[in-house]
VOLUM-778332 format. One line per 5 residues: number of its first residue (from 1); their letters; for each residue x, y, z of C-alpha. Coordinates in nm, 3 decimals. Layout:
N
NUM = a = X/Y/Z  ...
//
This chain:
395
1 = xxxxx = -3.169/-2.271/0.730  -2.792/-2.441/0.633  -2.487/-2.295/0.542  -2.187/-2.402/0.388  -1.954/-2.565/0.596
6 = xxxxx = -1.720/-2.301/0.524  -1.840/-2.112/0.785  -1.794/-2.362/1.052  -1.454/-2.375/0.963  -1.397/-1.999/1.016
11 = xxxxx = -1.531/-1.979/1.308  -1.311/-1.771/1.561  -1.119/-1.688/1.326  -1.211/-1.350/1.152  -1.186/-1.056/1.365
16 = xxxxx = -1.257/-1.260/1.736  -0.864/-1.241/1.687  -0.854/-0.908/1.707  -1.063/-0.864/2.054  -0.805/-0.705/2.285
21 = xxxxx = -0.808/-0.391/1.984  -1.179/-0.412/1.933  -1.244/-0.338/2.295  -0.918/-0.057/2.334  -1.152/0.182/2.035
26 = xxxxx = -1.485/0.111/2.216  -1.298/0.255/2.537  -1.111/0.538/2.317  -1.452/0.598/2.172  -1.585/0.594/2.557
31 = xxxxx = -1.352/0.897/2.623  -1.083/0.683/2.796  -0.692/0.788/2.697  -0.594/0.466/2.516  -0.286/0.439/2.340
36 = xxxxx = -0.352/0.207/2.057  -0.012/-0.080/2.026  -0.218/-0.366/1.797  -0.247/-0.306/1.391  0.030/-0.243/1.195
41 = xxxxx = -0.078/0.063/1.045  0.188/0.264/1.004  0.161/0.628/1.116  0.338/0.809/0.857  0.128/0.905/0.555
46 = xxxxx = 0.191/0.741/0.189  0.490/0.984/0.000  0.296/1.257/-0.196  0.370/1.127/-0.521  0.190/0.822/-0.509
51 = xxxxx = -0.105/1.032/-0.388  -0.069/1.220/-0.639  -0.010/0.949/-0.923  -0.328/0.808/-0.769  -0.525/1.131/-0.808
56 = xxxxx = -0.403/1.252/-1.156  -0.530/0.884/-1.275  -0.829/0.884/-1.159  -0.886/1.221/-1.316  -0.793/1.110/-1.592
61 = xxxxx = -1.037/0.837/-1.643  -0.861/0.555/-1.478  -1.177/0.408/-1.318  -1.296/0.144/-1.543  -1.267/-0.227/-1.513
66 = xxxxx = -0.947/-0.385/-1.507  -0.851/-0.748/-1.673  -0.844/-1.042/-1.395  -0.496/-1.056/-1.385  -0.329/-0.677/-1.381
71 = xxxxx = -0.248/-0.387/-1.529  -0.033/-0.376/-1.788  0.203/-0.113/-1.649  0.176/-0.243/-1.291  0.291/-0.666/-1.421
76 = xxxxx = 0.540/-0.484/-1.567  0.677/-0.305/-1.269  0.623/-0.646/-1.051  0.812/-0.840/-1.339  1.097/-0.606/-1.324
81 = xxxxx = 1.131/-0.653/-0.936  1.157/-0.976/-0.910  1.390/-0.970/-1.219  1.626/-0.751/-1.040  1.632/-0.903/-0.712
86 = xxxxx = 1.659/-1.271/-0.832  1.909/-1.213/-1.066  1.669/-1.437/-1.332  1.427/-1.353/-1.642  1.071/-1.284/-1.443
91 = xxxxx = 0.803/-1.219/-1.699  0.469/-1.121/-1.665  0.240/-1.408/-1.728  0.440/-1.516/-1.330  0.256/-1.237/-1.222
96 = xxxxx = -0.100/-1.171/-1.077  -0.235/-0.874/-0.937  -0.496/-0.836/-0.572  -0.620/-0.586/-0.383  -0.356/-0.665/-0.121
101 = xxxxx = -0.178/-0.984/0.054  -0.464/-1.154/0.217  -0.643/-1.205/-0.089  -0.332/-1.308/-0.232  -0.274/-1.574/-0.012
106 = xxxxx = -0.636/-1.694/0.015  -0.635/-1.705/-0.407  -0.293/-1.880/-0.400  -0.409/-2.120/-0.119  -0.738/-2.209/-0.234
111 = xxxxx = -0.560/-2.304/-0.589  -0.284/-2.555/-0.427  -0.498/-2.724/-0.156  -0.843/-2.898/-0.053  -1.015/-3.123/0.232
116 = xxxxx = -0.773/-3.419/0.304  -0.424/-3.193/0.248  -0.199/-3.077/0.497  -0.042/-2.702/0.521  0.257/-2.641/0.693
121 = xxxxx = 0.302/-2.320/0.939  0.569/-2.211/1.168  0.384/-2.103/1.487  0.364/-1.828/1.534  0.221/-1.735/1.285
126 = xxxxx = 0.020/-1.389/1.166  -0.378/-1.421/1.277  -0.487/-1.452/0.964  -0.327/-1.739/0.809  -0.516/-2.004/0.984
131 = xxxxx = -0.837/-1.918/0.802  -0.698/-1.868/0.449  -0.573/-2.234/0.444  -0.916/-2.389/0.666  -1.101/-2.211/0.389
136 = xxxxx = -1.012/-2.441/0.155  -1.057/-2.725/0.388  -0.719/-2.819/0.396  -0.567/-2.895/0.777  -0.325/-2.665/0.967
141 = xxxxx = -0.026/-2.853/1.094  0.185/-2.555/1.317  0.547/-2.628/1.290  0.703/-2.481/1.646  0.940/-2.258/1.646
146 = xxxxx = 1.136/-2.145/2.020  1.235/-1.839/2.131  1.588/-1.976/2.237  1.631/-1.976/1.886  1.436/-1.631/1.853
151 = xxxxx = 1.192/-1.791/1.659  1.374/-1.918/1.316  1.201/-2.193/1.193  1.437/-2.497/1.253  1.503/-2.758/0.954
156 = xxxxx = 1.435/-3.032/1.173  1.153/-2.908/1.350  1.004/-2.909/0.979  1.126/-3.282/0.871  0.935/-3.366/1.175
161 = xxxxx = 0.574/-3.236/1.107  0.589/-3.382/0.749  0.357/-3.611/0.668  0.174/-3.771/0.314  -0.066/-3.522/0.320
166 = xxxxx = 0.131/-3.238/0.320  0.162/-2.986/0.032  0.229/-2.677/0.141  0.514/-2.475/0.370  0.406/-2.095/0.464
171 = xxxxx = 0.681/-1.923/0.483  0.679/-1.589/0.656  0.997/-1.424/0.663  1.096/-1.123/0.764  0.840/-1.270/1.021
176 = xxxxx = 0.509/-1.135/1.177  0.482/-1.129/1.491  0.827/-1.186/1.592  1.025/-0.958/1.370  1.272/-1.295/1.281
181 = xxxxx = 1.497/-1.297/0.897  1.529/-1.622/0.784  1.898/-1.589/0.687  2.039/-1.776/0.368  2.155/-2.068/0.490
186 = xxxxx = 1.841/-2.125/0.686  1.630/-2.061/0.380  1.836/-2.276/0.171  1.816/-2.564/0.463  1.446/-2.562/0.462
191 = xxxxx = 1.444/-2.538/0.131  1.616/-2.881/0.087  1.368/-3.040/0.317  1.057/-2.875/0.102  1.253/-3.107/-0.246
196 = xxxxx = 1.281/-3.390/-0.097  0.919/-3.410/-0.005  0.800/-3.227/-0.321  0.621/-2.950/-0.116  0.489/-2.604/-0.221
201 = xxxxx = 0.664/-2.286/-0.039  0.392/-1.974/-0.048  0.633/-1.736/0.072  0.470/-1.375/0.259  0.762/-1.126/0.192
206 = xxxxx = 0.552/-0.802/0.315  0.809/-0.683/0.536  1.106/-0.736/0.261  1.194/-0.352/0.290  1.157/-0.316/0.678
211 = xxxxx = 1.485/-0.515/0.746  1.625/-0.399/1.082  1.901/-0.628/1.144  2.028/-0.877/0.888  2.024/-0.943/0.490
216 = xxxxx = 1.665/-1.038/0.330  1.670/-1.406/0.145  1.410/-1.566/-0.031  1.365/-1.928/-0.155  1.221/-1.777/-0.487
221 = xxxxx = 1.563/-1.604/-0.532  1.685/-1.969/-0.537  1.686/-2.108/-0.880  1.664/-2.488/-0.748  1.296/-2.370/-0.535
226 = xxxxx = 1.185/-2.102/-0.751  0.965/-2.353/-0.975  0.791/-2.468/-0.615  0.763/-2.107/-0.451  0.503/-1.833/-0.501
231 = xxxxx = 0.566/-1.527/-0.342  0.331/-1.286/-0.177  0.361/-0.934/-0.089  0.222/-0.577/-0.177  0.279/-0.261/-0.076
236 = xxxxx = 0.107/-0.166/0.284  0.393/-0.215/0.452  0.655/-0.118/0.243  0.480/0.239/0.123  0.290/0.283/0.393
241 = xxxxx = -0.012/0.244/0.150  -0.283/-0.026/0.389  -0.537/0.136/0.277  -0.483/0.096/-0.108  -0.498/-0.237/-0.077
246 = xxxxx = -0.254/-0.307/-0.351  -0.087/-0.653/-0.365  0.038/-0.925/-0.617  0.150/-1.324/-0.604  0.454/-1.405/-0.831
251 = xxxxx = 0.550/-1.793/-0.885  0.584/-2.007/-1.157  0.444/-1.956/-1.493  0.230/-2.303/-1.467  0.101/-2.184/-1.145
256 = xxxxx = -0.016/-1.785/-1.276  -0.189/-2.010/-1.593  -0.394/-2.265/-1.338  -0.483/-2.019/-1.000  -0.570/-1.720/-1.268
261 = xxxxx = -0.968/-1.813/-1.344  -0.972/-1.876/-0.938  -0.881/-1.486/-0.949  -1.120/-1.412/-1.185  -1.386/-1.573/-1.021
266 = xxxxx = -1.344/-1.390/-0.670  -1.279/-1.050/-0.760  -1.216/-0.981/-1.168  -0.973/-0.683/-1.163  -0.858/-0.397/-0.962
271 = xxxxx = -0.870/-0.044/-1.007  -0.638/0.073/-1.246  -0.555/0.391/-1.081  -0.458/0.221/-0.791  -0.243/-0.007/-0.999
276 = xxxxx = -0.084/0.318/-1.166  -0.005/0.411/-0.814  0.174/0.096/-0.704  0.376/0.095/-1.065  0.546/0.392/-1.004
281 = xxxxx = 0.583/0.289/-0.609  0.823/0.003/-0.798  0.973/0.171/-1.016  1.083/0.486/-0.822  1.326/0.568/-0.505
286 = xxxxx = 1.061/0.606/-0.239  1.174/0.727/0.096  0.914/0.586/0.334  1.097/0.250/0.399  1.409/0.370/0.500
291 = xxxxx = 1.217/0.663/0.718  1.032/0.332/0.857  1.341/0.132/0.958  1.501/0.421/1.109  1.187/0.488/1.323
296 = xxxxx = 1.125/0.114/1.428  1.452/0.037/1.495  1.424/0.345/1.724  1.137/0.261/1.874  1.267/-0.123/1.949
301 = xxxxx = 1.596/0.029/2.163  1.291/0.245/2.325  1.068/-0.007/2.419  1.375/-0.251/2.533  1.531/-0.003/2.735
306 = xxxxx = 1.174/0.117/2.894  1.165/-0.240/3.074  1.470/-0.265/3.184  1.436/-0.353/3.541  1.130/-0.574/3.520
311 = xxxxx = 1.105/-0.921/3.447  0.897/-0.824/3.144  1.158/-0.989/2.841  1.128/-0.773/2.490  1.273/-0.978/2.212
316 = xxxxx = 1.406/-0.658/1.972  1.307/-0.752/1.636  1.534/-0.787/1.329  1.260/-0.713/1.099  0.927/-0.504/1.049
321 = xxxxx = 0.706/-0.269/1.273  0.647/-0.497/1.614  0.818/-0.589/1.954  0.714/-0.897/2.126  0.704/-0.937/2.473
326 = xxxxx = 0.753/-1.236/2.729  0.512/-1.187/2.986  0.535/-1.566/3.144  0.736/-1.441/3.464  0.457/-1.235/3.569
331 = xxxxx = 0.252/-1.538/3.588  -0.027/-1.405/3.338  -0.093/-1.536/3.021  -0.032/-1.288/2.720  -0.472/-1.268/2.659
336 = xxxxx = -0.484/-1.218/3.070  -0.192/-0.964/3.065  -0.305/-0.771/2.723  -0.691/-0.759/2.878  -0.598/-0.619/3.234
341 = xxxxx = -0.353/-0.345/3.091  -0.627/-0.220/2.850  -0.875/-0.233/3.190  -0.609/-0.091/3.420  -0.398/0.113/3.216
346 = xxxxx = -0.581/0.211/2.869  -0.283/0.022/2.659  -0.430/-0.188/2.359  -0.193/-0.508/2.268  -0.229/-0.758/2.084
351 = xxxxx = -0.199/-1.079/2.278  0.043/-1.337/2.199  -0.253/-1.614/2.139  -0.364/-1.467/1.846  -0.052/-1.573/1.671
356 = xxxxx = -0.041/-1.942/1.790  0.020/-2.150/2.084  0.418/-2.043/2.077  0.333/-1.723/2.100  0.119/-1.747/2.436
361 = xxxxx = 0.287/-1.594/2.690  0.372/-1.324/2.512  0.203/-1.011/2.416  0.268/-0.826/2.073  0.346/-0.387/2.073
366 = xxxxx = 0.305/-0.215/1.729  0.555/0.051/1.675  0.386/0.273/1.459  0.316/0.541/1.687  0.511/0.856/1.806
371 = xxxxx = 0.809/0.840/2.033  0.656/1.026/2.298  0.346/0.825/2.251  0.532/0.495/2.320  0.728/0.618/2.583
376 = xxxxx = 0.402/0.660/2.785  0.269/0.379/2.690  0.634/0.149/2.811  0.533/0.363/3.189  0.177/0.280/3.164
381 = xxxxx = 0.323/-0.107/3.088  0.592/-0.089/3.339  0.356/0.047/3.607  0.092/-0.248/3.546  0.393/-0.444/3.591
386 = xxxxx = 0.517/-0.305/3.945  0.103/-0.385/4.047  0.143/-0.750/3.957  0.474/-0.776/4.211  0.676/-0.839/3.869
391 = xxxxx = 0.955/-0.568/3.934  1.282/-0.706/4.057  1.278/-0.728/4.418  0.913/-0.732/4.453  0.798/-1.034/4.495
//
């Protein structure tokens, strides 16, 4: 038997990124104490209200099919947004509606390129994001970005990996896994370079509300990129909603018209009550965000201060709900280093090859889980540390 080719191209790249976490619930599940640092789930529930928007709705018969592009009530909401924060006339046929960001982006990426184009992505870059633009047969280019610049994408380093085949820059920013803001200026540098060679910017804004340090800027907010940027986002991250799976792409109107049927095709509609749910999310003064910030940027001075004294480097993020950490001094790469301290210590990372070759001697901590929590899991770290002869002193 054959299959598409598809699935050669995807390969690897599904959940085999996700090993290191795999194997830390297959131990938890083996009675072992593991303290789980890899998905970003956050660990405070949604805020009642949308639970309970979600529940009156589907009470109330809000279970039937939806149209391919949105609720009525929810484009609305979306178009309002984006109206508001851009300072510009968003409308709703700029809008489409998905059961979360990653079928966002694989829509919006499957509808701008093919076999013989070129995509654009800073490295690191979230797991996922390699496989949404294979999938389409289009070729990754990584763009590096350094950790002497904490991991802002550089103008130049992007002039550099242009080439005729390339269409398409994925932005990221506020960044996953590195917790970098794009500022302003930097946004409207790489912006110029994305004009002058008449590229696409797909821009993943999921972490727009978790701002830690800095001011949030977007190249859609920019008049002169919006007609070559479509935004992604939802609201996992900012509601504390994964679950829901409850996302949208906003962009220009020519785009919504063209990708739409592509839409259609994979999934036609989502559940309305859901989409009731994430309406009033946008349209009310939720707490969780700000409780979020407040508990990562906790967490971050935690975690930072936990290691002083090793040669184990936390980079405190500026953004969203993870810490990365350089583990290059102890001599282990970040897959070595993540595998041996789930064997050794029962603490589940996410290693820093998962997000790119940048990211490789690093490993990745998720701050979504209790103080306490973390605070054992920094000894359990520190400890695996002082084994490998890492501690100052010890050599």
């Amino acid at each position: 038997m054959t299959f598409a080719s598809i699935t050669d191209r995807l390969a690897g790249l599904g959940s085999g990124k996700w090993e290191v976490h795999f194997a830390g619930r297959r131990r938890k599940a083996a009675g072992h104490d593991v303290i789980e640092l890899t998905i970003g789930e956050p660990d405070i529930p949604p805020d009642p209200a949308l639970l309970d928007i979600c529940t009156e709705a589907m009470r109330a018969g809000r279970t039937r099919y939806s149209n391919g592009q949105g609720e009525e009530a929810l484009l609305d909401a979306i178009a309002a947004k984006y109206s508001r924060r851009t300072g510009r006339t968003i409308t709703t046929d700029q809008v489409l509606c998905f059961p979360g960001t990653q079928t966002a982006l694989y829509t919006v990426m499957a509808g701008l390129v093919e076999g013989g184009d070129a995509v654009l992505i800073p490295d690191p870059y979230y797991a996922t994001y390699e496989g949404v633009v294979r999938a389409t047969g289009a070729t990754v280019v990584p763009v590096p970005t350094w950790d002497r610049h904490r991991f802002h994408l550089q103008a130049a380093d992007l002039e550099a990996a242009i080439t005729p085949a390339t269409k398409v820059l994925l932005l990221n920013t506020p960044h996953n896994p590195t917790g970098a803001v794009l500022s302003a200026d930097e946004i409207d540098e790489i912006g110029a370079v994305c004009r002058k060679h008449d590229l696409w910017i797909v821009a993943d804004e999921v972490y727009e509300d978790l701002i830690l340090r800095g001011s949030f800027a977007s190249p859609f907010d920019r008049a002169d990129l919006a007609e070559r940027t479509v935004v992604c986002s939802s609201i996992s991250k900012s509601h504390a909603a994964p679950g829901f799976r409850s996302g949208w792409a906003v962009g220009p109107v020519a785009f919504c018209a063209k990708v739409l049927p592509v839409s259609e095709i994979m999934l036609f509609g989502g559940q309305p009550f859901i989409a009731d749910m994430t309406a009033h999310a946008l349209t009310h003064d939720i707490p969780t965000a700000a409780t979020m910030r407040a508990a990562y940027a906790q967490r971050a001075a935690l975690v930072c201060k936990a290691l002083e004294g090793t040669r184990l480097k936390p980079l405190s993020p500026e953004a969203g709900m993870f810490l990365l950490i350089d583990v290059r001094a102890t001599g282990l790469s970040g897959d070595a280093f993540a595998k041996r301290l789930l064997e050794t210590e029962d603490v589940a990372t996410m290693p820093g090859s998962s997000f790119g070759a940048q990211a490789e001697g690093f490993i990745r901590l998720s701050l979504t889980v209790p103080d306490g929590i973390l605070a054992e899991a920094c000894a359990r770290i520190a400890r695996f540390a002082a084994k490998q002869g890492i501690r100052e002193g010890v050599e």
